[in-house]
N, C-alpha and C positions, 0 to 999 in steps of 0.2 A: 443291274445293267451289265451285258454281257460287254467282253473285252473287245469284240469284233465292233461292237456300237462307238464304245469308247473312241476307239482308233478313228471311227469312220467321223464322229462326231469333232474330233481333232485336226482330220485333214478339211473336214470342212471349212473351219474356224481358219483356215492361211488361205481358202477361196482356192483348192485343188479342182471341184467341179467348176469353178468358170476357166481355169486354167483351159484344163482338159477339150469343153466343149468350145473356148475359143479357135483353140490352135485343131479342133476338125474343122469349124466353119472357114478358116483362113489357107484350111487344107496342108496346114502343118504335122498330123496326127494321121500315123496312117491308119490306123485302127477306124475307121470312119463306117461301118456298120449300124446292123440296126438292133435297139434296145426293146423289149418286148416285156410289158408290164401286165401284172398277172391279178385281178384281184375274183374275189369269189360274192359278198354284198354288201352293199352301200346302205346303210340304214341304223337308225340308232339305235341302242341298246334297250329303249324303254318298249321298243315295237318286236322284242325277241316271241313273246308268249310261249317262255321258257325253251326253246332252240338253242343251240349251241355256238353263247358268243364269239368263242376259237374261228370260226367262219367269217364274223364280220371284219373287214380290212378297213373300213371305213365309216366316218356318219355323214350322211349326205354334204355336210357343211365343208367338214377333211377334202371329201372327193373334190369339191369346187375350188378349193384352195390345190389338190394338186394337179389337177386340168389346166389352171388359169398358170402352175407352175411350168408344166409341158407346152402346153401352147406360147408362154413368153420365151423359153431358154431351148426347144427344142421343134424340129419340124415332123409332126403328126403326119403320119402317112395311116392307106387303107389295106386291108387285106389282098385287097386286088392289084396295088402298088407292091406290097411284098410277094405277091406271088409272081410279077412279072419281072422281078430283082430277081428272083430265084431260079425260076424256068425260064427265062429270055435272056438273060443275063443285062438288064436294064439300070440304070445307075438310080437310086436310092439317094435324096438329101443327106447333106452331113445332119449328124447331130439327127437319125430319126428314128422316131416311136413309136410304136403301135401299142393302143390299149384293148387288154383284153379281162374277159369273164370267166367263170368255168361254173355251170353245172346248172343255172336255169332259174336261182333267184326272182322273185317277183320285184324285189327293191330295184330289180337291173334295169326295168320296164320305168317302175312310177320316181326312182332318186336320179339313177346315174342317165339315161337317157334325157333327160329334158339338160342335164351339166354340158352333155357331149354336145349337143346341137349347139348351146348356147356359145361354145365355145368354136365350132365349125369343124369338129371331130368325129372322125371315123371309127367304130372300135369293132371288135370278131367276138360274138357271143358262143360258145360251144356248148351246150344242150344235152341232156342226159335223157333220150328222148324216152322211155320206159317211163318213167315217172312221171314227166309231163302228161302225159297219154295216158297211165291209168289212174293221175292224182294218187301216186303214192308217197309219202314220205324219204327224204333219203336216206339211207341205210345208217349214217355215221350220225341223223339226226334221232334216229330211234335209238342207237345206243346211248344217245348223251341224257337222252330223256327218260328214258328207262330208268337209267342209275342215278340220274340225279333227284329222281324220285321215290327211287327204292323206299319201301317200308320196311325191307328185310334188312339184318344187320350183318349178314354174310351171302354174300350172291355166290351159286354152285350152280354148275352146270354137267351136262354129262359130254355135247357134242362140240366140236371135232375129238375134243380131247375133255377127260376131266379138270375140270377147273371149280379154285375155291377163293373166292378173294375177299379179305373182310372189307367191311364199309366202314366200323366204326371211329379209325383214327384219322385224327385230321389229313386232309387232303386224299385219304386214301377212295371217294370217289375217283374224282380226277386220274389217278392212277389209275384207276378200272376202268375209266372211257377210254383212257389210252391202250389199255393194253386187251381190250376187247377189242379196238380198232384195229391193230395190231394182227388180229386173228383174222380178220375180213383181210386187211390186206396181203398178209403172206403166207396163207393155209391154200393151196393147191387145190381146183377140183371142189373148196368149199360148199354145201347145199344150205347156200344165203338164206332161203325163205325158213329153213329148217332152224337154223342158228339163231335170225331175229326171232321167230316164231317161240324159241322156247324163252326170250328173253324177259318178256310180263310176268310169267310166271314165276322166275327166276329170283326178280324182284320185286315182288310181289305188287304189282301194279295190273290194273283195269287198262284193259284194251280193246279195241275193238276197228274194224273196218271202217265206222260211220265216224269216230275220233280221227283217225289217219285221213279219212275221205276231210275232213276239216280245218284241219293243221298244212295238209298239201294245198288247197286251193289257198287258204290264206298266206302261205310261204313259197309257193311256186307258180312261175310265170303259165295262162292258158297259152292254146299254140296261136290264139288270137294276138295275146302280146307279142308272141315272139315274130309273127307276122309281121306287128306293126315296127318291132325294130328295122327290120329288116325293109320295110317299105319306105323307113325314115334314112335308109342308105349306110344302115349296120349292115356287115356281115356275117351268116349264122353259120356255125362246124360243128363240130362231132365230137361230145364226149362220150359215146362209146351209149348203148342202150340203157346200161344197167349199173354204169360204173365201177365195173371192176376190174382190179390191176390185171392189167394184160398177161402177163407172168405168171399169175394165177388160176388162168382161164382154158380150158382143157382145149386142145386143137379141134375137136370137133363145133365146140362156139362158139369160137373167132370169128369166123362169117358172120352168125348171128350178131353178136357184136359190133361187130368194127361195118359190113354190107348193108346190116340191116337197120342202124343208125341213119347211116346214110341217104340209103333208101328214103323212110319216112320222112324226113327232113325236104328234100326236094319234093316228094309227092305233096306235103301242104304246103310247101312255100313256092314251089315252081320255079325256084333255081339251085344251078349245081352247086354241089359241095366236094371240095376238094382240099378240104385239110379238117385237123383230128387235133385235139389237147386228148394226152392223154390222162387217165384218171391215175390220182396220186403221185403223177409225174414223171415216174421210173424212167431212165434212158432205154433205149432199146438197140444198142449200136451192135452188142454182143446178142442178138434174138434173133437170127436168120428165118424163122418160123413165124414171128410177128411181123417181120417187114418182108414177110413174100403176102403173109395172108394184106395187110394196108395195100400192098401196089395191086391184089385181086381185088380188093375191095372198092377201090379207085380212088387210093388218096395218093397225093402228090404232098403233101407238106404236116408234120406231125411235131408237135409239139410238148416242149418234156417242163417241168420245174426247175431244171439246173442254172443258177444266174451265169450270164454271159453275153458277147454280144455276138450277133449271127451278121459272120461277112460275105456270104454267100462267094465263098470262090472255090475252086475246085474241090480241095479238101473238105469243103463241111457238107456235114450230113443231115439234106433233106427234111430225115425221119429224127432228126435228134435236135430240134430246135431249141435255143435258149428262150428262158424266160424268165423276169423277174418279180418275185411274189413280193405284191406289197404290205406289210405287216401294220394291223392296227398297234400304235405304243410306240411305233418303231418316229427317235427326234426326227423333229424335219431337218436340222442338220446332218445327220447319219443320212435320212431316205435321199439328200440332195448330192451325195459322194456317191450312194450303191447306183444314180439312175447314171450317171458321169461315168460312172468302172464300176459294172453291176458283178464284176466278178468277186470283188471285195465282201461280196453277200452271201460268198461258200462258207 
């Protein structure tokens, strides 16, 4: 258990988060912002059909225990309530939360939506619309499957770079999904389809389109569901068509990316969108080139992984919104200090 849990687990235990959340609701605390909760799927581990646990934040049962926690100790707001705190400059409850998704889960559709309603909650689903659209797999889910499959006992590769990484010592899969993830996210200009494409072979694994065509509708939401969230008075944003870090995406497919997300999304659901998670979270505060291409693109509010709470007052940046990732493992006494002082989560 890491040192930062410990700590958070310790301030729990002297009742620091009801401290905290008391003195904003009494408006004793000025810090009275809003808290932005981040998970990616709800669902148990027995329904993976080998996907990559590292993604599940939660089992359906966790999520209705921490819903039922947010709805007694703090006040739920909508995307449409944060965006009018933002660009109106509209006052925001103390003590308020927004929950949200990222990437298109089916569990988001059949676990966490029936919680949200039950509880009278609003949450912002962001959508990786590429995949939903051609039922493909996503990226970080094929490499977890690849190697945790592997038949070979040394995976090599030739592109971007050569790479050689044994399998055979303990953990050292693990290591290799991470550091193949590693090369999707900070290789410049990467040719994705080319990269996953050589990766079957690599490890010596059977692949094929009509397996992917399989694995995707059973683990990704159709645009039917995402419809119906959104008819149920969810929110739906933009994780970007293809999900790849922004930073890594060469200026000529930014549009494509960041416009063309966009685009699709409204044309099936028939309403605007106007804010972006971005993929993998990176800040963008230092990227004049990313946030000229978001404000052509038509987004107004963008969303990063850095815990913290967004006060919407002069100073804060739009395009660099906090947000806090809820970790499956992580004690409910720790998660009950990071949701009070999410900055304690660096």
């Amino acid at each position: 258990m890491s040192k930062r849990i410990l700590v958070a687990g310790a301030l729990d235990r002297v009742g620091l988060w009801k401290a905290i959340l008391a003195a904003r609701r009494m408006g004793l605390w000025a810090d009275r912002g809003l808290t932005v909760v981040l998970y990616h799927r709800v669902v148990g581990l027995d329904r993976l059909r080998g996907l990559d646990p590292e993604l599940v934040d939660a089992t359906p049962d966790e999520f209705d225990q921490q819903m039922a926690f947010l709805r007694r100790h703090f006040a739920p707001v909508s995307l449409d309530e944060v965006m009018d705190a933002a660009m109106l400059g509209t006052s925001l409850p103390p003590n308020a939360v927004l929950v949200s998704f990222d990437d298109g889960y089916r569990d988001n559709h059949e676990h966490a939506l029936p919680v949200l309603l039950r509880y009278g909650m609003k949450a912002v689903f962001f959508v990786s619309t590429a995949y939903l659209t051609d039922r493909r797999l996503f990226w970080w889910e094929q490499v977890s499957l690849f190697v945790r499959n592997s038949t070979n006992e040394v995976l090599r590769l030739a592109y971007p770079d050569p790479i050689e990484i044994d399998l055979r010592a303990p953990g050292a899969r693990a290591i290799a999904i991470r550091r193949l993830n590693r090369v999707i996210k900070d290789h410049h200009g990467l040719d994705l389809e080319r990269f996953l494409g050589d990766l079957p072979a690599a490890c010596g694994v059977a692949w094929s389109a009509a397996e992917e065509r399989s694995r995707a509708d059973d683990a990704l939401m159709t645009w039917t569901e995402v419809r119906a969230l959104a008819d149920a008075g969810m929110a739906i944003g933009s994780h970007t068509r293809n999900h790849r870090v922004l930073q890594t995406v060469p200026p000529n497919d930014l549009d494509g990316e960041l416009a063309g997300s966009r685009q699709e999304i409204e044309e099936r659901l028939g309403r605007p969108v106007r804010s972006i998670a971005y993929p993998v979270g990176r800040a963008i505060a230092a990227e004049p080139a990313i946030r000229s291409a978001l404000r052509h693109a038509g987004y107004e509010l963008g969303f990063t992984t850095t815990p913290g709470i967004n006060r919407f007052e002069r100073a804060d940046d739009l395009f660099d919104l906090k947000r806090l990732p809820i970790d499956r493992g992580t004690p409910p006494g720790a998660a009950r200090t990071y949701l009070a002082t999410p900055w304690l989560a660096r």
